[in-house]
N, C-alpha and C positions, 0 to 999 in steps of 0.2 A: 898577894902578888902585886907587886910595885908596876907602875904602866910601862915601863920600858917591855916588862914579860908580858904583858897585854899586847903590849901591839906586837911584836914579834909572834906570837902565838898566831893572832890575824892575819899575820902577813904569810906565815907557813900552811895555813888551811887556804886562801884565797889560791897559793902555788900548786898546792896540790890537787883543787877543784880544776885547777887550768888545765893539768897534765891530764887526766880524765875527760876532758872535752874536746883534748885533740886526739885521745886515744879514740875517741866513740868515732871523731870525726873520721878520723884514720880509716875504720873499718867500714865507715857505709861507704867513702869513698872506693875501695877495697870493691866491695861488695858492687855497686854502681858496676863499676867496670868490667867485674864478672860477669853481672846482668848483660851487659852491650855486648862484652863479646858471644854472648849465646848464643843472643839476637842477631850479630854478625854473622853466628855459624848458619844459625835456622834460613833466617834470608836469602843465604848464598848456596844453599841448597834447597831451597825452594825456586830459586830461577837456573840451578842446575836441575831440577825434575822438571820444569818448565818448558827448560829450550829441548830436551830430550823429546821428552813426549807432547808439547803442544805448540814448538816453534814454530812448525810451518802453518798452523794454523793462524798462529799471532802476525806471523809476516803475511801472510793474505790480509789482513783486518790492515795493517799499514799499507800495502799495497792499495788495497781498495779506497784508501782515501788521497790516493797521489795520484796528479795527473802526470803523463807521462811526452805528453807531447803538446804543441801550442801550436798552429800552423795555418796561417791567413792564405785565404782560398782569395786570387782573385777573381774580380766583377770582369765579366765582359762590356766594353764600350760598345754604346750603340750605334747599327750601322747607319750610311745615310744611303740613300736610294734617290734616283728622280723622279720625274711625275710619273713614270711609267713603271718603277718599281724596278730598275736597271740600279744593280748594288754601285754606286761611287766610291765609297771608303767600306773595310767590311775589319774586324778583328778575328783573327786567328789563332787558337789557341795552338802555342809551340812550348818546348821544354828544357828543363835546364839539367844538366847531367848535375848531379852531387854525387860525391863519397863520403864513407863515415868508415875512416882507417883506424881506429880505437876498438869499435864493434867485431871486423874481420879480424882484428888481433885477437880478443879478448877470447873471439869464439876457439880459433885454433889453439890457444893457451889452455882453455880449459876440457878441451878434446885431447888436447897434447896431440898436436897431428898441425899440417900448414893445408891441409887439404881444403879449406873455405877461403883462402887467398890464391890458391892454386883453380880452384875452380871459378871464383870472380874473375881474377886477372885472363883466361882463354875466353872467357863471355863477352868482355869490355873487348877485347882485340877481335875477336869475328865480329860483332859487330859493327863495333865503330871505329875499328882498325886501331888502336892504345895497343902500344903496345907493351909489352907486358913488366921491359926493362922500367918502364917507366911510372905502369903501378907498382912494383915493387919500390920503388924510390920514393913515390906519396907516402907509401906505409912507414918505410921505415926514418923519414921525415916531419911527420905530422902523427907520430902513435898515439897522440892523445886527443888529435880532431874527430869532432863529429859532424863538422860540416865544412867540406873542402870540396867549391865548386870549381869544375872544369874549365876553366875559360874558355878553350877552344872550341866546348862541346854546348854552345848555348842554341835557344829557338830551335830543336829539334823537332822534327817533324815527328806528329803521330806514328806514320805508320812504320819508323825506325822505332822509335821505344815502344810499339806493342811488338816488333821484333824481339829486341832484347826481354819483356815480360813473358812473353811464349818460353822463353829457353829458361829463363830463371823460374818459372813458377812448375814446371816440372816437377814432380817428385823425387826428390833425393837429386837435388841439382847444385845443394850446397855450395849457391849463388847468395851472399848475403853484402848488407854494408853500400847499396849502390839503391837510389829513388832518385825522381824526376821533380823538380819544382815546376809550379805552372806557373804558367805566365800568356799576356796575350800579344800578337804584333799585328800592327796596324798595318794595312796593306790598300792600293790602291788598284782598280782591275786594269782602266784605260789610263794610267799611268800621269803622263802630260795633261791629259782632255780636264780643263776648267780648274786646272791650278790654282788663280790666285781666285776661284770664288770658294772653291773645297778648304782651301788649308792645307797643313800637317798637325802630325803630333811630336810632341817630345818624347824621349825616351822613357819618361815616367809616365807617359799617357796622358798629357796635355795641351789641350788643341793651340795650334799656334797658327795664328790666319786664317779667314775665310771662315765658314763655315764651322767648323773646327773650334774656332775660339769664339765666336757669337754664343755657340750652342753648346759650347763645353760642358755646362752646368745638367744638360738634359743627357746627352751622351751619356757623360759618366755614372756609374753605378755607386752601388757600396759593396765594399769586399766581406768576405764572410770570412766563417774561424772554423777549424779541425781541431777538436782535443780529444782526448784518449784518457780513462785510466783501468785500472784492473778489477775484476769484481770480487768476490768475497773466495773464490774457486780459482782465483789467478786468471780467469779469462780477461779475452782484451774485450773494454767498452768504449768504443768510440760514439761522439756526439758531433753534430756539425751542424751549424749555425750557417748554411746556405745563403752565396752572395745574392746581393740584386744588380742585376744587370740595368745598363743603362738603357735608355727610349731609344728610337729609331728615330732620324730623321727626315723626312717624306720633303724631297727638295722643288720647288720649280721648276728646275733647269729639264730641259730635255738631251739626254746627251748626244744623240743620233743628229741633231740640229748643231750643240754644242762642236758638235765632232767637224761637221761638215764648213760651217763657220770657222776653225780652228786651220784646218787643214787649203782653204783658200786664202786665210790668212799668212801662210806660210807662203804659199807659191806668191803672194805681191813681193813679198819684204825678198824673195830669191828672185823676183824678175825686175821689182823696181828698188824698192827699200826705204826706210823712212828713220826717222831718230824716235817716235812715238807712233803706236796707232793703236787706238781701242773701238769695238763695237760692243753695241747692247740692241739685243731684239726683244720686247717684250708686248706684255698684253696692256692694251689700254683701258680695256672695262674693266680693271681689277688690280694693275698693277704689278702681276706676277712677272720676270723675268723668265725666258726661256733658255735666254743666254748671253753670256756677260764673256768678252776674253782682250787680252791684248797681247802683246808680242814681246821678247818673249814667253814662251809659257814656260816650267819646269820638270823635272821630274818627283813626284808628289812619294817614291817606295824610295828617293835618295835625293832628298832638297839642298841639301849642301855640295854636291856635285859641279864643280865649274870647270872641269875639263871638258866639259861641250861646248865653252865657250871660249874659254883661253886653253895656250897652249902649254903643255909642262913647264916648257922654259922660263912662259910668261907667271905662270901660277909659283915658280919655285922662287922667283923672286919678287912675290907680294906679302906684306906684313901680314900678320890676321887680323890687325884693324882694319886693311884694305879688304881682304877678301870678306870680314864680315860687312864691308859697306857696301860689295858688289852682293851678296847675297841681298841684301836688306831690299836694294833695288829689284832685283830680280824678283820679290815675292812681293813687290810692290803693285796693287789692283790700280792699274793707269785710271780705270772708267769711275773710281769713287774717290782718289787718293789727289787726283791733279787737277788744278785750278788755269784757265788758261780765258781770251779775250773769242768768245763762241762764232763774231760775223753772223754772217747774215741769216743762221739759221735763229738768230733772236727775234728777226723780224716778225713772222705770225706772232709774238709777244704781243708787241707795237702794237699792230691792225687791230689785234683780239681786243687789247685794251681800251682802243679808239671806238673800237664799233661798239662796245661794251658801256661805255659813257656818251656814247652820243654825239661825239664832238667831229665822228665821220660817219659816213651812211655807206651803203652801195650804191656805187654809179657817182658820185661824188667826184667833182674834177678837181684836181692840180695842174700847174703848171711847174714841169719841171725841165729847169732852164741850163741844169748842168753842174749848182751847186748851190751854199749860200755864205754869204760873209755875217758871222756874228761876232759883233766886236772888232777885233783886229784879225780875227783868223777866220780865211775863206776854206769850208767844206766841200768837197767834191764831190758830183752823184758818180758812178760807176759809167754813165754816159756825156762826162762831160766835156769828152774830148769832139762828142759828135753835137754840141751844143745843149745836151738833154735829151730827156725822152718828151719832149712836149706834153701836150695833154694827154693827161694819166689819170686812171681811178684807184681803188685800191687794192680790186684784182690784180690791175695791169702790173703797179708797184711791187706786188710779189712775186707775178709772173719775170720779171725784167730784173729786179732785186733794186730797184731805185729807192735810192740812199735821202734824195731831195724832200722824199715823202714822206718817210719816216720823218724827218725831221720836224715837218708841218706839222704830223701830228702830235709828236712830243710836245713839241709849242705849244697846242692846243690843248692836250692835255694840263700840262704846267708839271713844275715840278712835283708837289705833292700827291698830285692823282697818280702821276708816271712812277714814281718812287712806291708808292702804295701796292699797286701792280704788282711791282719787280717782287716786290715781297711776299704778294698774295700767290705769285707762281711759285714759291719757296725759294727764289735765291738768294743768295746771304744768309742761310741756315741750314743743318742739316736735314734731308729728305728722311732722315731716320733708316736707312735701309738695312738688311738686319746682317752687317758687313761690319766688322770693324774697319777704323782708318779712315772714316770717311770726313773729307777735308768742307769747308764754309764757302771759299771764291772767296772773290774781293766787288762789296757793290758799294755805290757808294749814299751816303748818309743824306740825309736830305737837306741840312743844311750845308754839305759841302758840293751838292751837283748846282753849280751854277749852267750858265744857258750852252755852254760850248760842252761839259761835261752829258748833258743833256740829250744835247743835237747827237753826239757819238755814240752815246748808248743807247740810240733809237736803234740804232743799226750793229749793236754787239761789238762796241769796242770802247774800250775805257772800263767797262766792269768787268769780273775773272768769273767763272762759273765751273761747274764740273759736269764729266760727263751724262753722272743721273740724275743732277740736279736740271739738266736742259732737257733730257728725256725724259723727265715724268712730265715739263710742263708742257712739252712738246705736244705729251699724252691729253693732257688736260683742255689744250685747244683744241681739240680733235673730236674725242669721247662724247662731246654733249656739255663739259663745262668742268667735268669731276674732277680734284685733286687727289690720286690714290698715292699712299705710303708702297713704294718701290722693294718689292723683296721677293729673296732668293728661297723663302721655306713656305710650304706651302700647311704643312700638319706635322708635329711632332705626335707619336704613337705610342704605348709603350707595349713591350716585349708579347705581350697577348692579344697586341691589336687593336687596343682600346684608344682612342683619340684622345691626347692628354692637352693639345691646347690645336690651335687653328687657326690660319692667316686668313680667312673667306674676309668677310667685310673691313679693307683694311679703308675705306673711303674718309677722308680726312675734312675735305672741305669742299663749295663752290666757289669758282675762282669766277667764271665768267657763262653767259646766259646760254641755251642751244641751241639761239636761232642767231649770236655770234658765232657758236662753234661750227654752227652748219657752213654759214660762209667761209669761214675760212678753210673748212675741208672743200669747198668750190674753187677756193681759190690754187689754194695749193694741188688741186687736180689739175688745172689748166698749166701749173707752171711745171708739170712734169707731163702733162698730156699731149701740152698746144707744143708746134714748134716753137713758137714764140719764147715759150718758156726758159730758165736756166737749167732745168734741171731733169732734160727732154733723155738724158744718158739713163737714168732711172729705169724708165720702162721695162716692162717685162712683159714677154709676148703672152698674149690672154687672159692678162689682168690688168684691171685701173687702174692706178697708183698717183698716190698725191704724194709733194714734197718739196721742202728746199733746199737750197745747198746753203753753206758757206764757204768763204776765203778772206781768214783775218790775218793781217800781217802779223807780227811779232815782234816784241818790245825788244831789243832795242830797234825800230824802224829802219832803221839803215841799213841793220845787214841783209834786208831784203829775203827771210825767211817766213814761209806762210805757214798756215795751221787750215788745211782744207777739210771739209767735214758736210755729211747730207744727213739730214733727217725725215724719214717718209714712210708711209703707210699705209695698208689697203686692210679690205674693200674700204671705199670714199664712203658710204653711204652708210657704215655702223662697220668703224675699224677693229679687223682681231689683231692685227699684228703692226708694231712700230718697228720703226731700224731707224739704228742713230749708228753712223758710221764718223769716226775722225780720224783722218791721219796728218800727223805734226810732223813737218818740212820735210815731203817727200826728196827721195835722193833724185833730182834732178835738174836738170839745167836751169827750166823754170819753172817754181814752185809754184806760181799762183794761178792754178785749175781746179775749180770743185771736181772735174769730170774724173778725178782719178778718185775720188770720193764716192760719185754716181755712179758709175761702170761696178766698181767696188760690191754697191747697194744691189743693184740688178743682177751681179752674177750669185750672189747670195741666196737672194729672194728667190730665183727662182727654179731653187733646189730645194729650199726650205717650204715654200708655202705649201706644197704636196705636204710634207711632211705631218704639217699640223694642223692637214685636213683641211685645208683652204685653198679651194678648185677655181682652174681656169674659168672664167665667163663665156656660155656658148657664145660665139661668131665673134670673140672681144679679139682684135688684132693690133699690138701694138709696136709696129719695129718702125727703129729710127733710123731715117738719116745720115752718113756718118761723116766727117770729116777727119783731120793726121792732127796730131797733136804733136807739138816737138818731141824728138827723141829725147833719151834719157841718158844719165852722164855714161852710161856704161855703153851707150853707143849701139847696143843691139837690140834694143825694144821699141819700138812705132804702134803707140797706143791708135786705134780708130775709135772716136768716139763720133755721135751726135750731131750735127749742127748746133748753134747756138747753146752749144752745153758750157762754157765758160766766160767768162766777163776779163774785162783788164778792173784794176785794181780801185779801191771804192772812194778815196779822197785824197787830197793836198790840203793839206796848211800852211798857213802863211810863210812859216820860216821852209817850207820847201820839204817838209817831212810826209812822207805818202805810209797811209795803211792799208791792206787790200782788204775787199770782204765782196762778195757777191751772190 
């Protein structure tokens, strides 16, 4: 055989081995697919005996691993109360209608009947009066929601939705598709009473001013969770993770005092009126506030409310830039938030500091001649028109409010001790008090008080202060020497009662000696006791009472606006209670009389000191003297005050500009 037959021969068997391997192939592939589809059939009849006989078995075992609901439970905020356990802000839990129009479909579709929408919608309209056209309209609007909240139907009161539960949980009431979300609303009992020290809340339950927003962090809680899933039996399991409710807060304030302060404050500003007035009464051993308020106050269940103060007309034609900047003001705390020039009631600073370094004693004479010239500019005493008060001690100088004295002593003091002082009483920084907003004054540096800045702020004018910045130090000349940190919360608690923090020792510093502070509580007796005194309008019949006034003009000087103000407190001999009273440029003809300040302080006090348990002195009789005050611009009020309860105005300077203070 020649190779041509060779290799053709090889090339015929290598063809024919081919065809044979795609024949085998052929067949397993064949065969393969036979296999699968067997295994198709067996399969699919194995989960057809399956779903027959063990589906609802198997759908409980899925079921049992799905939750079926998620649903945040909220915290209640905690309430505040005052010292006496009288609730101030309290949370109420209210509720929110839902429907779930998907669920009352789904049920009547698979009953084939509308009788679960026919039976909701007569449940929603006797109760809450929906009427029925108009669940029918949710339904067939929203077939796929399952959560379409009521608008209309928010903060429901409990005892309407256990109405509505009574009827739906009946048997065979074929009431479905309708639950209540909770929720809480923050509510106030005595409404107005201590506005700007309580605060509000936001809509989302955030304290905004006062109280409110200091203590936010304590109030509020943590929300809790509601989940649900089914058990191996189709039952329902639910779990809940229980919120924590926020602490209580146990306030200072008394409101029975708060109230009664509040409500005489009302009847001035309707009998005289004023552009500014704030009071603060508190305790001087410790520092607590009883009560803080100025004018006006607001409504605390609707803070955005200023139809009590403008009229439609006026409000329909304000921007909402405008009306947010009249609210802003209105929630505005005058007694921590405003900085202003205090007069005479600085002076006990002065004397405190002088007796305190030694630079004046008791019984110590001055001569004071009417005023003094430092520099180019001549200071006026408040007596300078009668030549001076002559010889003076440092009693006398507070008794009479003599301007000439202070100034001797500032002198003596110098600027660095005097400056040192201002500071050691806390002004020019915050008193810390537990208030948001609370503003610095304006004092000045010690390399910028030269001698004239000096002389004026012996006597409260040229530096700004505020009004608990001068009532704690007020406190502090008084008490024995003590600096106490000013506030409004007395214990936060939480929910079982337990004391979670405590304001008891808030004592900060010593400012000055107690056998300084003792004189000065002698002196300021005599200047509200003696007739002699300024501030003889004070008195309260069967009680001591010590105190000063002042009356500081207002920057710009010319326009001849005062800022009158008392500060005083009894028992003399180991003080419980202070009253710091101001009222800024009362509406009248002539503004410059502390007596509207004192009269103020004694019609106060002596409603309040019963109150807080601090009784008349047996056989103490103290009624003044009275003299007429000018009438007021309204032409129908004729204050009687006092004798010698007012002063004319406290100095001239050179260029002819007068500030009062007395």
């Amino acid at each position: 055989m020649d190779k041509t037959s060779k290799r053709n021969t090889k090339k015929n068997i290598r063809k024919q081995n081919i065809r044979k391997i795609r024949r085998q192939s052929r067949w397993r592939l064949y065969a393969a697919m036979f296999i699968v589809f067997i295994l198709i059939i067996c399969a699919s009849a194995r989960i057809i005996y399956l779903n027959v006989s063990k589906g609802t078995e198997y759908k409980k075992e899925v079921l049992s691993q799905q939750s079926y609901v998620n649903k945040v439970i909220p915290y209640k905020r905690g309430d505040i109360v005052d010292r006496n356990g009288n609730t101030l802000a309290k949370s109420t839990k209210v509720y929110d209608l839902i429907l779930e129009p998907k669920q009352i479909l789904e049920a009547d579709k698979e009953k084939k009947s509308d009788k679960y929408r026919k039976a909701t919608a007569a449940a929603l309209e006797k109760v809450f009066g929906i009427k029925q056209s108009t669940f029918f309209k949710i339904l067939s609007e929203k077939p796929e929601s399952m959560y379409y909240p009521m608008k209309k139907y928010k903060q429901l009161s409990r005892k309407i939705v256990e109405q509505f539960n009574n009827i739906s949980q009946k048997e065979n009431s074929n009431i479905i598709g309708v639950w209540f979300e909770e929720s809480y609303l923050r509510t106030y009992p005595y409404s107005q009473v201590a506005s700007t020290v309580l605060g509000f809340c936001s809509s989302d339950g955030q304290g905004l001013g006062g109280i409110e927003s200091w203590y936010n962090s304590s109030l509020n809680g943590v929300n809790g969770k509601s989940f649900g899933y089914y058990d191996s039996n189709l039952n329902l399991v639910e779990k809940v993770k229980e919120a924590q409710d926020g602490n209580k807060v146990v306030s200072t304030i008394d409101i029975n005092v708060q109230g009664v302060l509040e409500k005489k404050m009302a009847k001035f500003q309707k009998d005289t009126g004023s552009e500014n007035m704030g009071v603060i009464l508190m305790n001087p051993q410790n520092g607590e506030i009883y009560a803080m308020a100025d004018y006006p106050s607001y409504d605390l269940n609707n803070p955005r409310d200023l139809s009590k103060f403008y009229s439609k007309a006026k409000l329909s034609k304000m921007s909402s830039k405008d009306k947010s900047e009249l609210l802003q003001k209105l929630w505005r705390n005058y007694c921590i938030s405003d900085a202003y020039e205090p007069g005479s009631t600085f002076k006990p600073i002065t004397v405190a500091a002088s007796l305190d370094e030694g630079v004046t004693y008791d019984g110590k004479h001055y001569l004071c001649d009417g005023g003094q010239k430092i520099g180019t500019t001549y200071i006026k005493c408040v007596a300078y028109s009668a030549g001076g008060h002559g010889d003076i001690d440092p009693c006398k100088a507070l008794m009479k409010s003599c301007n000439d004295v202070m100034m001797h002593m500032a002198a003596d003091l110098g600027v660095s001790k005097f400056a040192k002082y201002v500071r050691s009483f806390g002004f020019g920084a915050k008193t810390g008090i537990d208030l948001p907003g609370e503003a610095i004054g304006g004092i000045f540096r010690k390399q910028d008080m030269h001698q004239v800045e000096l002389a004026t702020s012996s006597f409260g004018q040229g530096q700004t202060v505020t009004m608990i910045q001068l009532a704690s130090a007020f406190c502090a000349t008084i008490n024995g020497g003590n600096y106490y940190q000013p506030h409004v919360v007395k214990e936060i608690d939480s929910q079982n009662g337990a004391v979670v923090s405590s304001n008891d020792n808030m004592l900060v510093k010593r400012v000055i000696s107690e056998d300084t502070s003792k004189l000065i509580r002698k002196y300021l007796e005599k200047t509200v006791e003696d007739d002699e005194g300024t501030a003889s309008p004070a008195r309260v019949k069967g009680y001591v009472i010590g105190g000063k006034t002042g009356t500081a003009e207002k920057q710009p000087r010319e326009d001849k606006n005062y800022l009158v103000s008392f500060a005083g407190f009894t028992p003399v001999d180991k003080p419980e209670l202070a009253i710091y009273v101001v009222i800024d440029q009362p509406h009248v003809a002539d503004q410059a009389h502390s007596t509207y300040a004192t009269e103020f302080a004694s019609e106060v006090l002596k409603d309040v000191l019963p109150m807080l348990g601090i009784y008349k002195e047996s056989g103490k009789s103290s009624d003044a003297k009275a003299v007429t005050l000018p009438s007021t611009k309204k032409g129908n009020s004729i204050l009687e005050v006092p004798a010698g309860g007012y002063a004319t105005s406290d100095y001239d300077v050179a260029d002819g500009k007068k500030t009062g203070n007395n």
